[in-house]
N, C-alpha and C positions, 0 to 999 in steps of 0.2 A: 385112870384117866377118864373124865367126863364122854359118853358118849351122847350123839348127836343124830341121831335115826331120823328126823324131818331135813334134815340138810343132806343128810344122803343121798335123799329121793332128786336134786337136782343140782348136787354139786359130791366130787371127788377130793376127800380127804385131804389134806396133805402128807406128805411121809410120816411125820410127829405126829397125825391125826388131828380131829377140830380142838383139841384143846388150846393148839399155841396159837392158834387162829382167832381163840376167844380172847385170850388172852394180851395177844400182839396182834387185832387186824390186817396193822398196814403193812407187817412182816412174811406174813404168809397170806397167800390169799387161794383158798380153794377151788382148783377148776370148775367149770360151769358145764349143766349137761343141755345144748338147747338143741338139741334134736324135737322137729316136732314128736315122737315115737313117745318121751314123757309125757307130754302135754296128754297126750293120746291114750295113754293107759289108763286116763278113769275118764277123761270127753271122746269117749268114741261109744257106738252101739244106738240100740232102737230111738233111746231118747237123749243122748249125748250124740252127735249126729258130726259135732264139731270137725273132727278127724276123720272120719270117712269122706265128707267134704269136701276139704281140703284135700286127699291125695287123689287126686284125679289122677296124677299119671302111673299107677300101680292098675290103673285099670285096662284091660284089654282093648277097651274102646280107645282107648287113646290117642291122637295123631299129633308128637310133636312138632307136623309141619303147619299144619292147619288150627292145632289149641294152642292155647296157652293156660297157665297155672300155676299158681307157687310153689307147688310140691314138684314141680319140674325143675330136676339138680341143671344148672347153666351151665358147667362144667362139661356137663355131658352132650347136653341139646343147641346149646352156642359154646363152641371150642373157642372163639376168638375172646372169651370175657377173660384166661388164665394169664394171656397177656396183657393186661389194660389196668392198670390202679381205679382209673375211674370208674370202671363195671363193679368191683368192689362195694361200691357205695349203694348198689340196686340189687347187685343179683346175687349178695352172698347178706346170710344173716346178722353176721360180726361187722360189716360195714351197715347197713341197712341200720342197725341200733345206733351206732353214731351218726351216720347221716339226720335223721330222723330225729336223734335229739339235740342235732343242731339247729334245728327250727328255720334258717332260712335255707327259702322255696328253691333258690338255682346255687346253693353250697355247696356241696356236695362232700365237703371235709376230708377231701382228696388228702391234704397233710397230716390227717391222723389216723389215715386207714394203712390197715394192715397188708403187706405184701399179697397178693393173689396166691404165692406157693407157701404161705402162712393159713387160708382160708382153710374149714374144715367143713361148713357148712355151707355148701353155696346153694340150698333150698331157701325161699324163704318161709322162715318157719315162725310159730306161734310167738317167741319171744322176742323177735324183730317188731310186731307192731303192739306187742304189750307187754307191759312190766310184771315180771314174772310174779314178783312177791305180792301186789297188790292185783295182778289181771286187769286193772285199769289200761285205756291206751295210754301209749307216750307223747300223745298230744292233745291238743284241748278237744278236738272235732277229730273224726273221723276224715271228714275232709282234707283237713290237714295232714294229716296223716299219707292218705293216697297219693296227695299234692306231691308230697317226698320225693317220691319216685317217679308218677305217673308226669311229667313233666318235658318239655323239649330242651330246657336249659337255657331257656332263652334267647335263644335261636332268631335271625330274622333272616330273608332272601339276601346275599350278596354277590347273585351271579355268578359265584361257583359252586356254592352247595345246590346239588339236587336231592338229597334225600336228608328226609328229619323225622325222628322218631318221638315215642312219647311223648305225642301231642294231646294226650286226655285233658290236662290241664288248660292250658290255653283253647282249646276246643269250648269247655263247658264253661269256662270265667266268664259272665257275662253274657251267658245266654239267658234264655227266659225263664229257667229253673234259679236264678240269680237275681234279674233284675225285677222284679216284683213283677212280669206279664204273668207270668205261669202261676196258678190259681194259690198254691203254695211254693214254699222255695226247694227245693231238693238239692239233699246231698249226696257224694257216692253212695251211700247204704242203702238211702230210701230205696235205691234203683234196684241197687247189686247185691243185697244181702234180706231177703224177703222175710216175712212173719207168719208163723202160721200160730193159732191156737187150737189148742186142745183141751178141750175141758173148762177149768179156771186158769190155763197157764199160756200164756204164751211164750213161745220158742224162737231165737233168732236163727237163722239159718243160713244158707246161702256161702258158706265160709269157700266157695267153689270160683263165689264172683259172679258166677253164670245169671245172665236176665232168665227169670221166668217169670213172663209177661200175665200167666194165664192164676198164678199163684200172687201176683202185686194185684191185682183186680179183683181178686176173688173176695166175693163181699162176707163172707165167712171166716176172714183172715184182718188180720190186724195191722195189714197194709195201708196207706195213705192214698194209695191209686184207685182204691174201690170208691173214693169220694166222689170222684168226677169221671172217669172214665169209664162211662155206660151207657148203653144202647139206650136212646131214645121213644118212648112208650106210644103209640097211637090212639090207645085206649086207656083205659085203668090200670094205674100199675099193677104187676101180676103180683100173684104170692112171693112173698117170701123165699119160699122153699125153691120159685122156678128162675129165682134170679141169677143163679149158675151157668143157665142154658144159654146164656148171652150173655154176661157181662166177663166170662172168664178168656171171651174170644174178641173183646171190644180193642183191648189195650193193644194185643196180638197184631191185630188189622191194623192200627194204628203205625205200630213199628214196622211189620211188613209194607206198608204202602211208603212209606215215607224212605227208609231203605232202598226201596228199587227204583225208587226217581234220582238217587245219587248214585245207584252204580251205574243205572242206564250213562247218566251223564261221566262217569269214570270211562265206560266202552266207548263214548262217542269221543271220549279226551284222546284217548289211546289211540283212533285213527286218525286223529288230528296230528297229535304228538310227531307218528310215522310222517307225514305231510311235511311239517315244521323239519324233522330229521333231513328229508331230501331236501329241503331246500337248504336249509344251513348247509349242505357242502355246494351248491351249486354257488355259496359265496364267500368260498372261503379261501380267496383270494384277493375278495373289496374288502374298501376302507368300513363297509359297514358290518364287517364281520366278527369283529368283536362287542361289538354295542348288539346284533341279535345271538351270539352267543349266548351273552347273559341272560336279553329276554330268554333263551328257551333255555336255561336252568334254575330261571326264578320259576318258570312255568313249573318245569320238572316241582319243584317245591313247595308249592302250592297245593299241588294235587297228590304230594308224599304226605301232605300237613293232612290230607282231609283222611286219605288211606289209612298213615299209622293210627289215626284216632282211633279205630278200629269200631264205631260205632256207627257207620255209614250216613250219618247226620243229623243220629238220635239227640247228641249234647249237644250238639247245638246248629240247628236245620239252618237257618239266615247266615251264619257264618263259613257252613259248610259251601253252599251255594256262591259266596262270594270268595271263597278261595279258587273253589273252579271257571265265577268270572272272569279274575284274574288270569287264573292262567289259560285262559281261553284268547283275552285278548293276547294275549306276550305271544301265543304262538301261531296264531293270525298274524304277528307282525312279521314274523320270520317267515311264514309264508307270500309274506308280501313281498318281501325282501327279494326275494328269490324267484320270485314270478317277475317282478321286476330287472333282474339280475339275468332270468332268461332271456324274455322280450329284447333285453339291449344286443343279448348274441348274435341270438338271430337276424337281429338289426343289421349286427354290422357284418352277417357273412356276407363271402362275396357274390351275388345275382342274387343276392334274397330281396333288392330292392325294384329289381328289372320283376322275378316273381311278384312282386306282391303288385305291382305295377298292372303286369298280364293280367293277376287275377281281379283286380278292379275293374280294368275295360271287360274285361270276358263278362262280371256280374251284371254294369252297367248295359254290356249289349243284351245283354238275357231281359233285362227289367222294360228296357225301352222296344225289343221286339214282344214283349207281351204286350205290353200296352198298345203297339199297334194292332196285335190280335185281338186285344179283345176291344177295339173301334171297329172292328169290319163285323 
């Protein structure tokens, strides 16, 4: 019987072996091995980098609460994905290939995905976003690609969701990496998966995901960010060789300032948020208690839209800002509400109109005996 030593290397024989397999395809069909641990045994090390990358969470450093990664099994780090058919579709490999080459963006091919207590792989691993036999992706962009997943479903406020996740996509559609402001167009890679060269070669990298701000700028790299994002010269541009000493810290500055004007504004939401809370019960007995209900869990959801993006308003700053508009106002109205909702109690206790009465003659005498003080 014919043996088959390159089919080996990522698929399981069948009982009869690959012969009846060559023979009759559609009859037998060879189990598949997509552990990234394959992929791995010849893309990993000094200059295959691919797999070391990628398993960020074998690393001590780790914080499942605080990272994220695709070498993080869901199973493990989210318990609630073993229940869910549509988690399937993101956070296990065997769904994630069908999702993904179902090509529409909020599909999720929930009807062809496999039971959760069927999953084997719930990393997601090398041969979810590429064709194993050719290494090509499975979509036309890389963009597209990410879109798959990194998406909210299309989600919009209806006044009882407050929390929405996987908003990457709708965050960066349409921002100025999009619409022709930003000097080039970018896509997730340009960002998320940096170049370095070495020699005559250049290397992709990045398979972590992780922004390194300091390696997209770095004008010795084969990054797109080293175009434009650099420190400004007063004098004659310096050497070459000193263009390191500032341009590797330009992009840096850029992401950190821009970031800390949207969490500030995240802190100042979150004492509002509180504010809006007290009031909403102080009216949750009027007629206007359902109509700011909703305002404040469109709030709530506006400002889960900007959080889960998870890039504090890198993808896109204009948009970021007017999420938090929004819900800035909706929970100013529930503060209104409720302040208003106060005032009328008060109103109508009883002596609080005789008090408020006292305390008007009491001011008025205070005002009009100054004023004779200060004639004499």
């Amino acid at each position: 019987m014919r043996e088959s030593p390159e089919c080996e290397m990522c698929h399981e024989p069948p009982v009869e072996g690959f012969e009846i397999h060559i023979i009759t395809p559609s009859e037998t069909t060879p189990k598949s091995n997509i552990s990234a641990e394959l992929c791995g045994s010849c893309h990993s090390g000094q200059h295959e980098t691919t797999y070391n990358e990628w398993n960020e969470y074998s690393s001590d450093t780790f914080d499942p609460g605080t990272m994220a990664s695709h070498s993080e099994p869901s199973n493990i780090e989210e318990t609630e994905v073993i229940n869910s058919s549509s988690c399937v579709s993101c956070k296990s490999t065997e769904g994630a290939i069908l999702n993904i080459e179902d090509g529409e963006l909020y599909d999720l091919s929930e009807d062809s995905m496999p039971e959760p207590e069927d999953i084997n792989e719930w990393r997601i691993t090398c041969v979810a976003c590429h064709e194993p036999h050719s290494a090509e992706l499975r979509t036309t962009t890389s963009t597209e690609l990410c879109a798959s997943c990194h998406n909210s479903g299309g989600a919009e406020p209806d006044g009882n969701t407050t929390v929405i996740r996987y908003t990457q996509w709708e965050m960066y559609n349409g921002s100025i990496y999009t619409n022709d402001v930003h000097a080039v167009k970018l896509g997730c890679t340009d960002c998320h998966m940096a170049t370095m060269i070495e020699g005559n070669e250049t290397t992709v990298t990045g398979h972590s995901l992780d922004i390194q701000p300091a390696l997209l700028s770095d004008p010795n790299s084969g990054n797109i960010c080293k175009k434009c994002h650099v420190v400004g010269h007063d004098d004659d541009d310096p050497p070459d060789n000193e263009c390191d000493d500032c341009h590797d810290i330009a992009l840096s500055n850029i992401i950190a300032t821009d970031q800390e004007a949207i969490k500030e504004r995240l802190q100042d939401l979150e004492l509002i948020e509180g504010n809006a809370s007290d009031a909403l019960a102080l009216i949750d007995d009027n007629s206007s208690y359902q109509e700011q209900l909703e305002n404040y869990n469109n709030a709530l959801y506006h400002i889960s839209k900007v959080e889960s993006d998870g890039s504090f308003g890198i993808h896109n700053m204009e948009r970021a800002n007017d999420e938090l508009d929004t819900a800035e106002i909706l929970l100013n109205s529930v503060i209104e509400e409720g302040t208003r909702a106060s005032n009328k109690e008060r109103a109508a206790t009883p002596g609080f109109g005789v008090l408020l009465s006292f305390v008007a003659i009491t001011v008025t005498g205070l005002i009009f005996e100054n004023r004779n003080n200060g004639k004499k």
